[in-house]
TORFIBA-855876 format. One line per 3 residues: number of its first residue (from 1); for each residue x, y, z of N, C-alpha, C, CB. Coordinates in steps of 0.05 Angstrom, whole numbers, plus 32768, in hexadecimal, padded with zeros to 4 digits. Each point is the difference from the previous one (the first is absolute). Glycine has a CB too. Layout:
N
NUM = X:Y:Z:X:Y:Z:X:Y:Z:X:Y:Z ~ ... $
//
This chain:
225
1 = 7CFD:78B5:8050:7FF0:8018:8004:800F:801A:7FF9:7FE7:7FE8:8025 ~ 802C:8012:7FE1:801B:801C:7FF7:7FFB:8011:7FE5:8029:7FDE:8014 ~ 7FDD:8006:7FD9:7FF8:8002:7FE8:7FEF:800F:7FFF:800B:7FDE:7FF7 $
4 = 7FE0:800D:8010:7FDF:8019:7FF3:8001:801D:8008:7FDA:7FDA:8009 ~ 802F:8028:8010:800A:8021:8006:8010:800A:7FEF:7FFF:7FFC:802B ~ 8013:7FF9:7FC7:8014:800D:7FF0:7FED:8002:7FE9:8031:7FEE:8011 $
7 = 7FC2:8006:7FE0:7FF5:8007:7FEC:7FE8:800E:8000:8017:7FE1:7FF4 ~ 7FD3:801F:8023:7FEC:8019:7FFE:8018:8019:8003:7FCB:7FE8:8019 ~ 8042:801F:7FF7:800C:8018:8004:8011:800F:7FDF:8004:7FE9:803C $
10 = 800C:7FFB:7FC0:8003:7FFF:7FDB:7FEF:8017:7FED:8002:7FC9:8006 ~ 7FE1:8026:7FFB:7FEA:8006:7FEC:7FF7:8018:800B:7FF2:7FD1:7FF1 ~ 800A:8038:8021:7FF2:801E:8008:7FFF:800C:7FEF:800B:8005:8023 $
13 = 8006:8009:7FCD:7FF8:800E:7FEB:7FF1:7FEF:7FE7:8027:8020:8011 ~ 7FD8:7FC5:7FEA:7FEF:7FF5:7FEC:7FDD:7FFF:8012:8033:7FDE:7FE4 ~ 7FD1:8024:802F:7FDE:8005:8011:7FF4:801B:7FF9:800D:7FE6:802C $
16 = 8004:8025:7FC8:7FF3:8019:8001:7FF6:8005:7FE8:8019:800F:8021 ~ 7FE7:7FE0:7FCA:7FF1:8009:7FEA:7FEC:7FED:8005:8020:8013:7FDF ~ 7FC4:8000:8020:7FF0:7FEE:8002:7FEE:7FFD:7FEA:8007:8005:802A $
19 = 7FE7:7FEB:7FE3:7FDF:7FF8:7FE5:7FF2:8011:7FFA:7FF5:7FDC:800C ~ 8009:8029:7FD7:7FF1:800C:7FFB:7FDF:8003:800A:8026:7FF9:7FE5 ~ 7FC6:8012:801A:7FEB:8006:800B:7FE7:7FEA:7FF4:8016:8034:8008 $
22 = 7FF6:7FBE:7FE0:7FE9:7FF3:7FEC:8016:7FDF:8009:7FE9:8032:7FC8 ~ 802A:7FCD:8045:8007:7FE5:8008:7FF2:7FF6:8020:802E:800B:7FE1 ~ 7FC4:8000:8023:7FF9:8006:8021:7FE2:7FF4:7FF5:8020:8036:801D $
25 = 7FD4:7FBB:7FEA:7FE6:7FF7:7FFC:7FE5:8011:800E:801C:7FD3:7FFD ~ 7FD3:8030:7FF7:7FEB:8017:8009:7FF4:7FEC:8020:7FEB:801B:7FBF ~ 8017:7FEC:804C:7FF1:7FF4:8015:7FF7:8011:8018:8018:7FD9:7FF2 $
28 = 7FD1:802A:801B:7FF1:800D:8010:8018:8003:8020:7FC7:7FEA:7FE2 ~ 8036:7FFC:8027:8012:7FFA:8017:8017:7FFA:7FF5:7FE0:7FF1:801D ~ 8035:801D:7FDC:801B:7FFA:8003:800B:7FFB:8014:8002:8015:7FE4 $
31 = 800A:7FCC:801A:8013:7FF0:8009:800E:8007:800C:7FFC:7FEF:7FE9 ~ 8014:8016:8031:8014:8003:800E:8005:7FEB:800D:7FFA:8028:8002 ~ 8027:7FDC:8004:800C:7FF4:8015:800F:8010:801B:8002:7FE0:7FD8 $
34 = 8002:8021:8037:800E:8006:8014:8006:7FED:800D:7FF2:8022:8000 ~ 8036:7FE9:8004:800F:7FED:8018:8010:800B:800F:8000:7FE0:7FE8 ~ 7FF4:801E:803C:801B:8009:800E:8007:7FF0:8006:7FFC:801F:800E $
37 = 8018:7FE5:7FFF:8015:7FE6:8001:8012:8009:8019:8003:7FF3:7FC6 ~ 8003:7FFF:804A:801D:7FFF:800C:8026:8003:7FF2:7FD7:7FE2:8017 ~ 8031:802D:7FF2:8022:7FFD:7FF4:7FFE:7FE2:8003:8021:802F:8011 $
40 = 7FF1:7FC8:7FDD:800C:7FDF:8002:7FEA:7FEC:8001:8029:800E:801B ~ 7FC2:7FF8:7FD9:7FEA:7FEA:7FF9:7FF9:7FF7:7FE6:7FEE:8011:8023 ~ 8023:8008:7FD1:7FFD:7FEE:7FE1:7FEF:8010:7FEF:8001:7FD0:8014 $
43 = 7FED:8043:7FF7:7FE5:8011:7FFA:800E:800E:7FDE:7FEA:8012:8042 ~ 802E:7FF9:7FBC:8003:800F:7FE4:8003:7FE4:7FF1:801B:8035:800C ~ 7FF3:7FB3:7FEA:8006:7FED:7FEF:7FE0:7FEF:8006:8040:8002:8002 $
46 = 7FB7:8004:8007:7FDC:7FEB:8005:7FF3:8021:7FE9:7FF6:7FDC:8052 ~ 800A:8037:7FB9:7FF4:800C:7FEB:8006:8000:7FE3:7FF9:8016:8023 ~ 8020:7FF0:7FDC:800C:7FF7:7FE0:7FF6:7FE7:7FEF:802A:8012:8012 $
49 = 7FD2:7FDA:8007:7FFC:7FEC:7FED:7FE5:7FF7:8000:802D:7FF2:8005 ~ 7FC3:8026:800A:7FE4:7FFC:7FF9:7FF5:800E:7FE7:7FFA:7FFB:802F ~ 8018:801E:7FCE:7FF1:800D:7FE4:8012:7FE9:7FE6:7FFA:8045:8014 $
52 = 8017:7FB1:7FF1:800A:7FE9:7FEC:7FEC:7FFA:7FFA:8024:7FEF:800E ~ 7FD1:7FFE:7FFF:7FED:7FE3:8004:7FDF:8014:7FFF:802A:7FD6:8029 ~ 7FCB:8042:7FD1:7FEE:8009:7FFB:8006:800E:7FE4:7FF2:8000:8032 $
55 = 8026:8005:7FC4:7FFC:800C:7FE6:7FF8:8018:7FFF:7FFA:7FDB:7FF3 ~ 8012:8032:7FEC:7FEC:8011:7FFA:7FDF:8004:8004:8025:7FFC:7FE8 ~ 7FCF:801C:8022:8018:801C:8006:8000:8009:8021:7FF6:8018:7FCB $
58 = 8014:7FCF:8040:8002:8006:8016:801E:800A:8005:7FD9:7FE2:800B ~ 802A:8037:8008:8019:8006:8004:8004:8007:8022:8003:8012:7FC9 ~ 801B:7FEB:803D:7FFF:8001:8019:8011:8022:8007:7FFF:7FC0:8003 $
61 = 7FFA:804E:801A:8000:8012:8008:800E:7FFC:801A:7FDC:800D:7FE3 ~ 803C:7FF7:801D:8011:7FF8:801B:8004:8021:8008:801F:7FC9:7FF3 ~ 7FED:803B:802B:8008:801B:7FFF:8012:800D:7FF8:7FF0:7FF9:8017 $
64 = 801E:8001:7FDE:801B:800A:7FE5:7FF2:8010:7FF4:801B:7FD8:7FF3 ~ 7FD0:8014:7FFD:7FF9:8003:7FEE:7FE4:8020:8007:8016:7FC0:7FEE ~ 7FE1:8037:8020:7FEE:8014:800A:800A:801B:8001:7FEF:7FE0:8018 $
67 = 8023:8023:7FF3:800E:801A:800B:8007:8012:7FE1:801C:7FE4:8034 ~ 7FF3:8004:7FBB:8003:800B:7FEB:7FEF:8009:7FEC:801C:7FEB:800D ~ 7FCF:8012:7FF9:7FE7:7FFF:7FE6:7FF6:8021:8015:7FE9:7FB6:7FE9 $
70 = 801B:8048:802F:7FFC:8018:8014:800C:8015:7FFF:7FF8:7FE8:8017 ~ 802D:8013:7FDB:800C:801C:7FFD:8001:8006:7FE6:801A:7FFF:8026 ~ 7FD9:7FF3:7FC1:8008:8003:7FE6:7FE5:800C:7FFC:8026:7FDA:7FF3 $
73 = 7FD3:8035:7FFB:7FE7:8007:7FFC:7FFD:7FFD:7FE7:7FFB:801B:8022 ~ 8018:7FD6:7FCC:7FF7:7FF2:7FE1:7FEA:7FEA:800A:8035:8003:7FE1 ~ 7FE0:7FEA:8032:7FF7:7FE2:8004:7FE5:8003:800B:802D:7FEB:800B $
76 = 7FD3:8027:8004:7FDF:800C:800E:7FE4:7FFC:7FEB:801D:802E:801A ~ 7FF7:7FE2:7FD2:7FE2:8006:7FED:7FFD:7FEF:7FEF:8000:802D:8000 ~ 8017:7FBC:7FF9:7FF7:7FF0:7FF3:7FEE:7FE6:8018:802C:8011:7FD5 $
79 = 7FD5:7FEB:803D:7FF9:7FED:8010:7FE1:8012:7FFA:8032:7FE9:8026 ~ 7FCD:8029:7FDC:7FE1:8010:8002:7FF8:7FF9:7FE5:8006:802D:801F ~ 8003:7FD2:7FD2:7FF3:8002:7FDE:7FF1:7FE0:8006:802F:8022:7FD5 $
82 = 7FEC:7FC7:8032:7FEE:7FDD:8009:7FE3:8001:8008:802B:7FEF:8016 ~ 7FC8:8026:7FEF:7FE9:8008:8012:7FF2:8000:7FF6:800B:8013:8015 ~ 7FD5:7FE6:7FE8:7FE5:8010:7FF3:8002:800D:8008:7FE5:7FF1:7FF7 $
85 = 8010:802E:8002:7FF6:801B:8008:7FE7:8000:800F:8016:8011:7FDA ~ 7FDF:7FE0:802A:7FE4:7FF9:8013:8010:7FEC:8014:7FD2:8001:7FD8 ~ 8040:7FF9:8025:8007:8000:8022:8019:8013:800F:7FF0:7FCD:7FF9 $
88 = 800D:8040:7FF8:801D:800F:8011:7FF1:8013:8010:802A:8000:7FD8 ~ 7FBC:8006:802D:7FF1:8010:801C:8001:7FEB:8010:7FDD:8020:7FEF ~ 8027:7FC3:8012:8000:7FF6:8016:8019:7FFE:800D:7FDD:7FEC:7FF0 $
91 = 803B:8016:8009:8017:8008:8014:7FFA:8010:8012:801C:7FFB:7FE3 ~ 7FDD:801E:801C:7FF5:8015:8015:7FEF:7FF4:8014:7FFF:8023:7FDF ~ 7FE6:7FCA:8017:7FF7:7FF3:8013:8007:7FEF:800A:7FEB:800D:7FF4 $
94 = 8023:7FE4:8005:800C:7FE6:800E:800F:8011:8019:800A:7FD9:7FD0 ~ 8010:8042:802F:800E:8004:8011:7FE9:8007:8013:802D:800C:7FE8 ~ 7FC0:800F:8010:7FEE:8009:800F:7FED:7FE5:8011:8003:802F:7FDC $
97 = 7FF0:7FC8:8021:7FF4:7FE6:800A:8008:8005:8016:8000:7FDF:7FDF ~ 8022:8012:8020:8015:7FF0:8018:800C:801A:800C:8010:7FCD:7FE6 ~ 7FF3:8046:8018:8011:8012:800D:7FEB:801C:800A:802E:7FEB:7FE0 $
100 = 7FBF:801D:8014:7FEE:8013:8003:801E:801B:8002:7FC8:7FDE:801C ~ 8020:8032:7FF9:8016:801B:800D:801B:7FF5:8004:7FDB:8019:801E ~ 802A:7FD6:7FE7:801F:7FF5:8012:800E:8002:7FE9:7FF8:7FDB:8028 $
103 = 7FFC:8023:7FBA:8013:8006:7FE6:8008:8017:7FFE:7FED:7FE5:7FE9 ~ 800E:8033:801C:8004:8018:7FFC:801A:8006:801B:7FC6:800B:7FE5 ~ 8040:7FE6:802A:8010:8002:8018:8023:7FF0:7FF5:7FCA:7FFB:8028 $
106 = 8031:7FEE:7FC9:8014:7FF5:7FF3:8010:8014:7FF4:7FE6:7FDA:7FFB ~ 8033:801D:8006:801C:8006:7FF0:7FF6:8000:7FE2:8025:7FE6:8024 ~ 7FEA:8024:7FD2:8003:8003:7FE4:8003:7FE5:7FF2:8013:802C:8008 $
109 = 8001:7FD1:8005:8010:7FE1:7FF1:7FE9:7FEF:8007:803B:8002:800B ~ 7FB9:7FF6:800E:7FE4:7FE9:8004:7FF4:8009:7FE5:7FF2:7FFE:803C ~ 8009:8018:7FC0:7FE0:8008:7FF1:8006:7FF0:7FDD:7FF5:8040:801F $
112 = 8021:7FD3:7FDA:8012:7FEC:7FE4:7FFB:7FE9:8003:8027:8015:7FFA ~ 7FDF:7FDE:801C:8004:7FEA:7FFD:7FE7:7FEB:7FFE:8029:8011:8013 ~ 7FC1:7FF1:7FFA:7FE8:8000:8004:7FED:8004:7FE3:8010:8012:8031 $
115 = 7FF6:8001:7FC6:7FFC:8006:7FEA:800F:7FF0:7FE2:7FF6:8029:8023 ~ 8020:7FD1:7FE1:800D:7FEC:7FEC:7FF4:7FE0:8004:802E:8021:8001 ~ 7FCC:7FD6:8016:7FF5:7FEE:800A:7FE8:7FFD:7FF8:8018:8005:801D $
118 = 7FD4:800F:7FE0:7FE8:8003:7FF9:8001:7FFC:7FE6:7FF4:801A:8022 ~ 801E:7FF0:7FD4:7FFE:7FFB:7FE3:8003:7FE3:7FED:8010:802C:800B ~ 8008:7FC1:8009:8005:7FED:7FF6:7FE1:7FEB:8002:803C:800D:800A $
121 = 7FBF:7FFA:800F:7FE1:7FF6:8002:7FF1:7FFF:7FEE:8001:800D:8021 ~ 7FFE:8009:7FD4:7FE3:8004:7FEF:8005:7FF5:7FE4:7FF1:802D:801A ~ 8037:7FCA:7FE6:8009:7FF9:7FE8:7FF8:7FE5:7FF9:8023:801E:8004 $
124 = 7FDA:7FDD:8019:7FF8:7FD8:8000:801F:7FEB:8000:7FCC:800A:7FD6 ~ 802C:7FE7:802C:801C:7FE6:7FF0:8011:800D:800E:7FFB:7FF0:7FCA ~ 8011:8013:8052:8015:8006:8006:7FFD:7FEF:8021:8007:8033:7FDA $
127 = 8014:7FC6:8024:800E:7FF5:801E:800A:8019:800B:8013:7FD0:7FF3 ~ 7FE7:803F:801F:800C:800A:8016:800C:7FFD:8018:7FEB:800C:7FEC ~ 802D:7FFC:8017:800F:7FF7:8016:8007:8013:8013:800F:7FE2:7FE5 $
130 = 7FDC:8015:8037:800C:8013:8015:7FED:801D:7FF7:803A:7FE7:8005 ~ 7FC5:802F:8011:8003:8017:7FFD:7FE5:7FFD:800C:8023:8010:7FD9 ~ 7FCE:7FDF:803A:7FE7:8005:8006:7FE9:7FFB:7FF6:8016:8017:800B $
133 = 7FF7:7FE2:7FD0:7FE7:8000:7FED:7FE4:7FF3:8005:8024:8000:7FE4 ~ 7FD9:7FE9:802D:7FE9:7FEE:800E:7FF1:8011:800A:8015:7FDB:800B ~ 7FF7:8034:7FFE:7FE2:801F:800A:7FF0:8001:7FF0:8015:8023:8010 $
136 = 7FFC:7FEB:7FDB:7FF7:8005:7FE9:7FEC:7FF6:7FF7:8021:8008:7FFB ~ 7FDD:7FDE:7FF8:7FFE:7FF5:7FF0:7FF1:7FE0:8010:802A:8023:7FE1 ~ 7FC0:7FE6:8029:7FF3:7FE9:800F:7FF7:7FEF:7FEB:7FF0:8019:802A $
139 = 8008:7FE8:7FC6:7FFC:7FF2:7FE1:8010:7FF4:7FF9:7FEE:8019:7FF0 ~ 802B:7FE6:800F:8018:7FF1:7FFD:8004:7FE7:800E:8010:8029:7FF9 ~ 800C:7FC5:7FF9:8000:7FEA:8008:8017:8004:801F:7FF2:7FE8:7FC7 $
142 = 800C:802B:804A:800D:7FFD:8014:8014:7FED:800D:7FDF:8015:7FFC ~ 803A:7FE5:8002:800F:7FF0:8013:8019:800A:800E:7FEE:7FE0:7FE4 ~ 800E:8011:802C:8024:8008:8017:800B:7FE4:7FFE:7FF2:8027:8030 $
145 = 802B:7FDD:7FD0:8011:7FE4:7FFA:8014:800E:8019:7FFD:7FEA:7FBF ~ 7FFF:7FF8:8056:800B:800C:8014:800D:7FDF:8006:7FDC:8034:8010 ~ 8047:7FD1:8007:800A:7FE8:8000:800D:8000:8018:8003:7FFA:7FD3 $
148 = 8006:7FF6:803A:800A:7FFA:8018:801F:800F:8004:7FE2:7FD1:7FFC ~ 8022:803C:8019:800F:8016:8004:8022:7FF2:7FF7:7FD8:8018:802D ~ 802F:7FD7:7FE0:8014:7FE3:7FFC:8009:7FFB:7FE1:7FE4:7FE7:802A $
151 = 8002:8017:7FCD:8004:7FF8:7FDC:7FFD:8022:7FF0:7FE1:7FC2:8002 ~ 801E:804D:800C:8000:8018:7FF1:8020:8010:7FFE:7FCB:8003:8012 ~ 803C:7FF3:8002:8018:800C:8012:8018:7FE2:7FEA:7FDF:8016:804A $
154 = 801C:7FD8:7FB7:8010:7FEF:7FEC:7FF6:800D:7FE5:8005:7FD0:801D ~ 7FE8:8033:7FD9:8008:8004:7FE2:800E:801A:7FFC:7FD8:7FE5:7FF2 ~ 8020:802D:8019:8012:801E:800E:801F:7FF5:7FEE:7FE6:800C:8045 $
157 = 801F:7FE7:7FDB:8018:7FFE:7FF7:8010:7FF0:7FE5:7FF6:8008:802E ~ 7FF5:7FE0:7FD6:8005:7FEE:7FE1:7FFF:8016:7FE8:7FE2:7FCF:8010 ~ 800E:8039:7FE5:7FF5:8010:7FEC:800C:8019:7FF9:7FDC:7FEC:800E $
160 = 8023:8025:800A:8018:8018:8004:801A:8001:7FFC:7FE7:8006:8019 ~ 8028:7FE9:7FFA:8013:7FFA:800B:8008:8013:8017:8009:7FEA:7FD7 ~ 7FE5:8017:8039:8002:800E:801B:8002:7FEA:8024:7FDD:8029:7FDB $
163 = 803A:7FE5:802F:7FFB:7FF1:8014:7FEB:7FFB:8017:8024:800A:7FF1 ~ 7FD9:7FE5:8019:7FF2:7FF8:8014:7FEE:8020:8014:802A:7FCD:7FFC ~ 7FF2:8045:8009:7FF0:8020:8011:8002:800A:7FE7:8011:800E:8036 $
166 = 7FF1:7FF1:7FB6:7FF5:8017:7FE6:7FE1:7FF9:7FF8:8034:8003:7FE7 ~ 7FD0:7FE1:8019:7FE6:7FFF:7FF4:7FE3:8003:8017:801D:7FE0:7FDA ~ 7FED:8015:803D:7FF4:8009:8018:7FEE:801A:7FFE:8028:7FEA:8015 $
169 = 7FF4:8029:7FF1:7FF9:801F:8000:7FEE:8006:7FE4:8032:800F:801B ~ 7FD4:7FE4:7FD1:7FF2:800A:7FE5:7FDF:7FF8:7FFD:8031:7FF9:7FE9 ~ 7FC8:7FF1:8023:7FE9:7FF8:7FFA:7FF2:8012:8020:800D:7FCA:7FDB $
172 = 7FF7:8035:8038:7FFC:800C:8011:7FF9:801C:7FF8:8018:7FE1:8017 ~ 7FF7:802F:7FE2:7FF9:8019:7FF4:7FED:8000:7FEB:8029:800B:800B ~ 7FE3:7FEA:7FEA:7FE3:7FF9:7FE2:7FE2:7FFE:800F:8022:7FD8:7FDB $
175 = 7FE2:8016:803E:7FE4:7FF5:800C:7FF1:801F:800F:8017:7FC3:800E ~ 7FFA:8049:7FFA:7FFB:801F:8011:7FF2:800C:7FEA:802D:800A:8021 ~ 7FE3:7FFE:7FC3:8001:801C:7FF5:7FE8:7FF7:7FED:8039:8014:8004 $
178 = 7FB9:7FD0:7FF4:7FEE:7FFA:7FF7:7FDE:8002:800F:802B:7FEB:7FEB ~ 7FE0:8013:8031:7FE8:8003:801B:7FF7:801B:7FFE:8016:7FE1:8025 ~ 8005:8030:7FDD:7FFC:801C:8004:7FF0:800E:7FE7:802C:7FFE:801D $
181 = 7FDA:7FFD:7FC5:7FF7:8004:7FEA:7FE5:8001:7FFB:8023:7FF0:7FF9 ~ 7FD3:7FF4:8015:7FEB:7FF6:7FF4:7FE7:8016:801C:801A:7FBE:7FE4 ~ 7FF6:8044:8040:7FF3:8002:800C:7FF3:801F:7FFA:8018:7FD7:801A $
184 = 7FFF:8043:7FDB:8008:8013:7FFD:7FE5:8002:7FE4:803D:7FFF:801B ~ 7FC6:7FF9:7FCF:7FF6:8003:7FE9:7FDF:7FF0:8006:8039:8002:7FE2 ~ 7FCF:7FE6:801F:7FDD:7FF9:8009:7FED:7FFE:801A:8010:7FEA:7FE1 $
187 = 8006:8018:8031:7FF2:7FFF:801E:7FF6:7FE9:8003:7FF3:802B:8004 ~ 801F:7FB9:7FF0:7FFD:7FEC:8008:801F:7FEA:8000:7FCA:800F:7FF2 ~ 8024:7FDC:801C:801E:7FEF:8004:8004:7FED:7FF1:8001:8006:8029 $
190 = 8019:7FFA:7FC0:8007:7FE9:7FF2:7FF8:7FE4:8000:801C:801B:8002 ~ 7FED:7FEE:801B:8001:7FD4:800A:7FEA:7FFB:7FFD:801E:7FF5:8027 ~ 7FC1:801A:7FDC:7FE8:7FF3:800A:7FFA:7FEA:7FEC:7FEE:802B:8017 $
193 = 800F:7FBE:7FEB:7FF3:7FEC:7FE8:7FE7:8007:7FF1:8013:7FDD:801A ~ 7FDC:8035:7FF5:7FE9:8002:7FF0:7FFC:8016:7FE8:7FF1:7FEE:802A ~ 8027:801A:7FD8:8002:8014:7FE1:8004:7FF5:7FF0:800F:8020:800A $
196 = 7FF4:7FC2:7FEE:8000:7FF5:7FEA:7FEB:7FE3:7FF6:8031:8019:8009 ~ 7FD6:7FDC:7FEA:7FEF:7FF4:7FF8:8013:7FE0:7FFA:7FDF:8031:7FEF ~ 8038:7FD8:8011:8013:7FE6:8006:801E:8009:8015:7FED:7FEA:7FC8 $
199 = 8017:7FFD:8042:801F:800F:8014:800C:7FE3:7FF5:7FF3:8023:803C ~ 8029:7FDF:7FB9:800C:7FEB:7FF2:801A:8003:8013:7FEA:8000:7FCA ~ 8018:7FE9:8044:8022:7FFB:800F:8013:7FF0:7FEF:7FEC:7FFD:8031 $
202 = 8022:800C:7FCA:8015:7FF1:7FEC:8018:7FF1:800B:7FF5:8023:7FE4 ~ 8019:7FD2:801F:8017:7FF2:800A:8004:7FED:7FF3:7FFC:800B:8025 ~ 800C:7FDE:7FEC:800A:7FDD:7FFE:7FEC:7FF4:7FEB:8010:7FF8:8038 $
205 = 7FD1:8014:7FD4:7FF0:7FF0:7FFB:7FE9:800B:7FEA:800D:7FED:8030 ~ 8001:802A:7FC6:7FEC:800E:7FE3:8019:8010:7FFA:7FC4:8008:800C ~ 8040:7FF3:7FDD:8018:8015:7FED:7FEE:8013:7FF0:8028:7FD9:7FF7 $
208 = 7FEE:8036:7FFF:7FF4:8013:7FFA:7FF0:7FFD:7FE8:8020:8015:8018 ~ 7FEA:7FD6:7FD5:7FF5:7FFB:7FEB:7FD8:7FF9:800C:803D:7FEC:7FE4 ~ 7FC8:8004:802D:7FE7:7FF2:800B:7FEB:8016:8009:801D:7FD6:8012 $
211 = 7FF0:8042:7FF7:7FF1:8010:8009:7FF3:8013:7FE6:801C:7FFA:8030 ~ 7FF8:8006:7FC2:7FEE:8013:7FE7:7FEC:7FF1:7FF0:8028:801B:7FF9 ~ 7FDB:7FC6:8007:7FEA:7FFB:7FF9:7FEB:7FFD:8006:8015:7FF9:7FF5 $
214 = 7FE3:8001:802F:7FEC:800E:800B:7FF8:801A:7FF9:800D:7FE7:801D ~ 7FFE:8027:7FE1:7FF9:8021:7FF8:7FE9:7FFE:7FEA:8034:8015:8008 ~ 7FE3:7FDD:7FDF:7FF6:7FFE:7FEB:7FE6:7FF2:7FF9:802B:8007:7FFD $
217 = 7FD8:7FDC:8011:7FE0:7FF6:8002:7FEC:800F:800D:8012:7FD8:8000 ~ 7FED:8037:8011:7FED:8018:8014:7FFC:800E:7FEC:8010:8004:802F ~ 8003:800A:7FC1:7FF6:8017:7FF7:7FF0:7FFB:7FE7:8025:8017:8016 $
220 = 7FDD:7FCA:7FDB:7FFB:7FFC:7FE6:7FDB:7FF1:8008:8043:7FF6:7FE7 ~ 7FC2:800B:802B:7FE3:7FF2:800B:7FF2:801B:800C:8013:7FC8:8011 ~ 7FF4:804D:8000:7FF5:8016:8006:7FF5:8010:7FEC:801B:7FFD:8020 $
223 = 8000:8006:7FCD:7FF5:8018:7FEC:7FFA:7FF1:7FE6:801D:8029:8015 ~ 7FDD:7FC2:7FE9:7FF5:7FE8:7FEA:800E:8007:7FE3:7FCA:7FFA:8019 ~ 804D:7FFF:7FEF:8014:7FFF:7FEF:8006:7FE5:7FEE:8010:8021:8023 $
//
């Protein structure tokens, strides 16, 4: 698993060039995915290897990657150009919809961000990771990949190379500052199962490979791929 971390983090800058606007297939309902995930469940290398195994021009959207497309304002406008021009009024509605007045109360940084989000939406073909996006994006193929505290806390350390109270304290925190995020920004709670449409536990008994192909069969049967 190490690996695969070493090499999405690698390629970040090769994610960022993206598809052109005529590689993106015309379609009414564009395709999404969304995944939250737990620290130490596997959730970033299950997404990687779902846009693998879906191909062009699906691309994946982790928060690295987000943030960056958020402070650059080249990457901005080319992610906007991916767009029809008959849907880029629906970003505004999608935030407005879900947030009404309470949008105008948000931070700066929420609103960007919300707004870059909206965008990748309307781009279609994208895995998103984290950041709430399932609000968003009830149309989407929604999932949480979630794993037993024990086997989260070993791959921690396997994978990392963190001890036993590092990795402890790390996923612990991760588990807080993701509650707080989601409760703060959406006014709801991560853990609930019914925000999605699949909850994938990974361990002993589903690897990660196993789990992206669930993804992949859901989503190729959902969005009739």
């Amino acid at each position: 698993m190490k690996r695969v971390f070493e090499l999405i983090n690698k390629n970040i800058l090769q994610q960022l060039i993206f598809n052109r606007k005529k590689d993106v297939p015309d379609n009414e309902d564009m395709p999404m995915i969304t995944i939250s995930r737990e620290m130490g469940s596997g959730g970033r290398p299950i997404a990687e290897l779902v846009v693998k195994k879906l191909g062009k021009p699906w691309k994946l959207f982790h928060k690295d990657l987000i943030d960056k497309i958020a402070k650059e304002g080249n990457l901005e406008k080319k992610l906007v150009k991916e767009i029809d021009e008959n849907r880029i009024p629906l970003v505004d509605e999608i935030i407005g919809d879900f947030f009404g007045k309470r949008y105008l109360s948000l931070s700066n940084y929420y609103k960007h961000l919300l707004k870059i989000l909206s965008v990748i939406g309307q781009r279609g073909y994208g895995v998103i990771m984290g950041r709430g996006a399932h609000h968003l994006f009830r149309e989407a193929l929604n999932v949480r990949i979630v794993c037993e505290m024990h086997q989260r806390i070993k791959w921690e350390m396997e994978f990392e190379g963190l001890t036993k109270t590092q990795a402890v304290k790390r996923v612990e925190l991760s588990d807080k500052q993701r509650y707080e995020f989601e409760r703060i920004l959406y006014n709801h709670d991560i853990r609930k199962a019914h925000h999605y449409d699949l909850v994938i536990r990974t361990g002993p008994y589903l690897s990660i490979e196993e789990a992206s192909d669930i993804i992949v069969f859901t989503a190729k049967k959902r969005f009739k791929l």
